[in-house]
C-alpha positions as CSV (number, residue, x, y, z in Angstrom):
1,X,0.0,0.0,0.0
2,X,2.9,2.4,-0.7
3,X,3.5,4.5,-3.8
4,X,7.1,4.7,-4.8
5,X,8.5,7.7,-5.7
6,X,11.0,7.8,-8.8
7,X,14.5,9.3,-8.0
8,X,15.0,8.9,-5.0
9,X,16.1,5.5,-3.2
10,X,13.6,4.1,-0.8
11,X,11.5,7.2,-0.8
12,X,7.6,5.6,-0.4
13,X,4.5,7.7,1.0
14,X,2.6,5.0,2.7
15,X,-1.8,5.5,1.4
16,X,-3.2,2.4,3.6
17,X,-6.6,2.6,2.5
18,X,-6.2,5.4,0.2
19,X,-4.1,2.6,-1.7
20,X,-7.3,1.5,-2.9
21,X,-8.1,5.1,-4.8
22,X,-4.7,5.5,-6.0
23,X,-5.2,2.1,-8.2
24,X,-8.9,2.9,-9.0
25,X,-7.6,6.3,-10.4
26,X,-4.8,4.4,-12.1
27,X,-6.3,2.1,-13.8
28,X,-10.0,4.0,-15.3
29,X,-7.8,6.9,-15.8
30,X,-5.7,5.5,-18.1
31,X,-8.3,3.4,-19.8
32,X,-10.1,6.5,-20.3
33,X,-6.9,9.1,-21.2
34,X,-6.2,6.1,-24.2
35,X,-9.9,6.0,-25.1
36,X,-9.6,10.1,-25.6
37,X,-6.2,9.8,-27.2
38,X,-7.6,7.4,-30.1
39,X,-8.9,9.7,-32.2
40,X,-6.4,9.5,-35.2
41,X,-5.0,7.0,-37.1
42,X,-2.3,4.9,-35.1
43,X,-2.2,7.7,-32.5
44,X,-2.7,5.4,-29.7
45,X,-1.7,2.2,-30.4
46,X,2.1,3.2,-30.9
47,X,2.4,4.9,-28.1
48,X,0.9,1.8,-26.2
49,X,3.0,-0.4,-27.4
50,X,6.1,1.7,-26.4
51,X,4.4,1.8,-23.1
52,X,3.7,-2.0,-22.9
53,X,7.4,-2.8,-24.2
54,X,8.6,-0.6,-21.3
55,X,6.4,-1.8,-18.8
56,X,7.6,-5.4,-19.9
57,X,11.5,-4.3,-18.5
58,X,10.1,-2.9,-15.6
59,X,8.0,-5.8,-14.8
60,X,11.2,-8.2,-15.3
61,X,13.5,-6.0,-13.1
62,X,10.9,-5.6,-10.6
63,X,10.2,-9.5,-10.1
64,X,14.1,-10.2,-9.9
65,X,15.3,-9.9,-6.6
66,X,18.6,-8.7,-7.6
67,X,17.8,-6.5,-9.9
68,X,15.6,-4.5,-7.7
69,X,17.7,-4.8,-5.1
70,X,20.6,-3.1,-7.2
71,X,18.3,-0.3,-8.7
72,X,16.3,0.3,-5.3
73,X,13.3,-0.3,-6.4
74,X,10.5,-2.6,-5.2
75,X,10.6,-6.4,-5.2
76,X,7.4,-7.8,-6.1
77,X,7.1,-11.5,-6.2
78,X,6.2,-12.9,-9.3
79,X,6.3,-9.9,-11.6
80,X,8.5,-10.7,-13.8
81,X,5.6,-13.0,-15.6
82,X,3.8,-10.1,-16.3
83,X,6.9,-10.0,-19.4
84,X,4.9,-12.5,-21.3
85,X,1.9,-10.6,-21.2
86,X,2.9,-7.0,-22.1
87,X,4.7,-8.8,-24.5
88,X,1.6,-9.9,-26.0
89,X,0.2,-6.4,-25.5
90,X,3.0,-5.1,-28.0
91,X,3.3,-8.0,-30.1
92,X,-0.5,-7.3,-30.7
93,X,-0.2,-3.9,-30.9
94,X,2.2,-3.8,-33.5
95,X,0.3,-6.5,-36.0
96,X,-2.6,-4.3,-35.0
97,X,-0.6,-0.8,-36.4
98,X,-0.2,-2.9,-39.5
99,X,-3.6,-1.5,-40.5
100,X,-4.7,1.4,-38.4
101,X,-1.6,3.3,-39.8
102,X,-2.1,6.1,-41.6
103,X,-5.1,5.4,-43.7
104,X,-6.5,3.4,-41.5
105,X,-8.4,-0.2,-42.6
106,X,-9.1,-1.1,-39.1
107,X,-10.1,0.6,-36.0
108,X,-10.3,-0.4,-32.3
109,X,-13.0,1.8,-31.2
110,X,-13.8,2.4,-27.5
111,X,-13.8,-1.4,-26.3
112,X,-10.2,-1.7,-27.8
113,X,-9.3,1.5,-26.4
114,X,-10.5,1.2,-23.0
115,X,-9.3,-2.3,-22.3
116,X,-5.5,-1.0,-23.9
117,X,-5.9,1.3,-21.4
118,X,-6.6,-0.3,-18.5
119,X,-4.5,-2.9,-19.2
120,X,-1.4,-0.8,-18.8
121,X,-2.8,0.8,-16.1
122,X,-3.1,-2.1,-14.0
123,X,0.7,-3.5,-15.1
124,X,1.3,0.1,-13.7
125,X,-0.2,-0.9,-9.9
126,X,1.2,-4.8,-10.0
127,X,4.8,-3.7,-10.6
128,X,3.9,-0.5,-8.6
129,X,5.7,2.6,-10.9
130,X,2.4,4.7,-11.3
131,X,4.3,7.5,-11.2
132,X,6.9,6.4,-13.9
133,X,3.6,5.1,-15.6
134,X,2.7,8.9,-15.7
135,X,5.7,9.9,-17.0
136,X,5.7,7.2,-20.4
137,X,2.1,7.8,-21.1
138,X,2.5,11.8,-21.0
139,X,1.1,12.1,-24.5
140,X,-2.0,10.3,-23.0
141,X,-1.8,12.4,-20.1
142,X,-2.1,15.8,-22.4
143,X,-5.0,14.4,-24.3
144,X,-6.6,14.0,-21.0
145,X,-5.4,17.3,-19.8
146,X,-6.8,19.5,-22.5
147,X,-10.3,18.1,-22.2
148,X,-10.7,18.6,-18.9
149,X,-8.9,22.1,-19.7
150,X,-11.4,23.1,-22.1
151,X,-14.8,22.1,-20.6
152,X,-14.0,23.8,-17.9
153,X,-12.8,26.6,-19.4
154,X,-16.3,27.2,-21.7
155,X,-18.5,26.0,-18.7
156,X,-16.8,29.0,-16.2
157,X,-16.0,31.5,-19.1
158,X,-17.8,30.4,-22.0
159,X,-14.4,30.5,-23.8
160,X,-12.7,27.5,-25.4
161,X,-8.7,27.2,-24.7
162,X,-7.9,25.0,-27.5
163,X,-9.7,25.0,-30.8
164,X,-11.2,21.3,-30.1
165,X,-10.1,19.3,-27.9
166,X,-8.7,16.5,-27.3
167,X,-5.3,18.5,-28.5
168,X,-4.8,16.8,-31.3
169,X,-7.7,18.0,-33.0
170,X,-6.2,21.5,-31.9
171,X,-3.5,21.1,-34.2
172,X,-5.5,19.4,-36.5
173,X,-6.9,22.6,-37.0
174,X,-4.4,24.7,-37.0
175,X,-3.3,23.2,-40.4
176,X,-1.1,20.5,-39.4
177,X,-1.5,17.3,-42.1
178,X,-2.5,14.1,-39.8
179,X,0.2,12.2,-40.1
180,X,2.3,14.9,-39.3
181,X,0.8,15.6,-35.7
182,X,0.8,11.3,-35.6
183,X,4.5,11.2,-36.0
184,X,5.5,13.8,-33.8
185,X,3.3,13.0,-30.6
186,X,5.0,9.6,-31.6
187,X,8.6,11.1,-31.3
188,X,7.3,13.0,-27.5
189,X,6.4,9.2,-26.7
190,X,9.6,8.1,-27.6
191,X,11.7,10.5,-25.5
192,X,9.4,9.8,-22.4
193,X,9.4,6.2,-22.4
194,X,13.1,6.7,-22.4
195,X,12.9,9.2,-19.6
196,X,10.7,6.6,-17.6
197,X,13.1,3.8,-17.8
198,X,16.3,6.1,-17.1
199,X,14.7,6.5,-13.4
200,X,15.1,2.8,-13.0
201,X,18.7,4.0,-12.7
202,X,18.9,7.6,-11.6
203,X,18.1,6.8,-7.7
């Protein structure tokens, strides 16, 4: 019932019950953020896939004992099988971009969406890196953000912050070509997946 906080070695706050809210916002908030961030072609899946692969590492450092005893993170017993099934996640994921890529001749829709989500979400809790979850999914995150932003920006001021939300519709219309705002939310995922796994290591 602790959350672990990312570098710094054996820094925890312990919830107790609140433990219990911390995984319920966890896991339907990322199910949800994904669900809001599919709304181009490959958007999502990519950068769930980067997340699942990463997730896969941490889940095999965090179920070896001397592995997380080395990079002073939690041991959790058992973890490291969770490698076969974000492996699956990504292996899917992948065959899956095959066709939603940019035009796309498939499409997950809200049940594939929400389940990507919460799938990742709950890996997340198991191997307990929340916040380092938070940190790789920041692209799902600001899709997340800016809603929330702008309906409560025109319900207090009647004034919209973004020109549609969720962001990527923002750039959308601001001229940018869709794969172009694709490939680049793609390249922010990149450099924060990276960014999650280097505070494995910089304790």
């Amino acid at each position: 019932t602790q959350l672990f906080i990312p570098f710094f070695k054996d820094v925890s706050l312990e919830l107790g019950a609140l433990f219990v809210v911390l995984t319920y916002f966890v896991i339907v908030g990322s199910s949800n953020a994904v669900n809001l961030t599919d709304g181009l072609d490959g958007l999502a899946i990519l950068p769930s896939v980067m997340v699942g692969g990463a997730l896969a590492i941490i889940a095999y450092v965090t179920g070896h004992f001397k592995f997380a005893d080395y990079l002073h993170i939690p041991y959790i017993a058992g973890a490291g099988e969770l490698i076969v099934f974000c492996g699956a996640l990504a292996g899917a994921g992948l065959g899956f971009l095959w066709f939603n890529t940019y035009p796309a001749q498939v499409f997950m829709g809200d049940v594939g969406a929400l389940a990507l989500g919460a799938a990742l979400g709950t890996v997340a809790v198991i191997t307990r890196h929340e916040i380092v979850f938070f940190i790789m999914g920041g692209i799902f995150v600001l899709e997340t953000v800016s809603v929330i932003l702008q309906v409560a920006s025109f319900k207090l001021t009647g004034r919209r912050i973004f020109r549609m939300a969720p962001i990527h519709h923002h750039y959308e219309l601001k001229g940018w070509p869709e794969p172009r705002v694709i490939v680049r939310f793609w390249i922010i995922t990149v450099v924060l997946v990276l960014f999650g796994l280097a505070t494995l290591k910089l304790r």
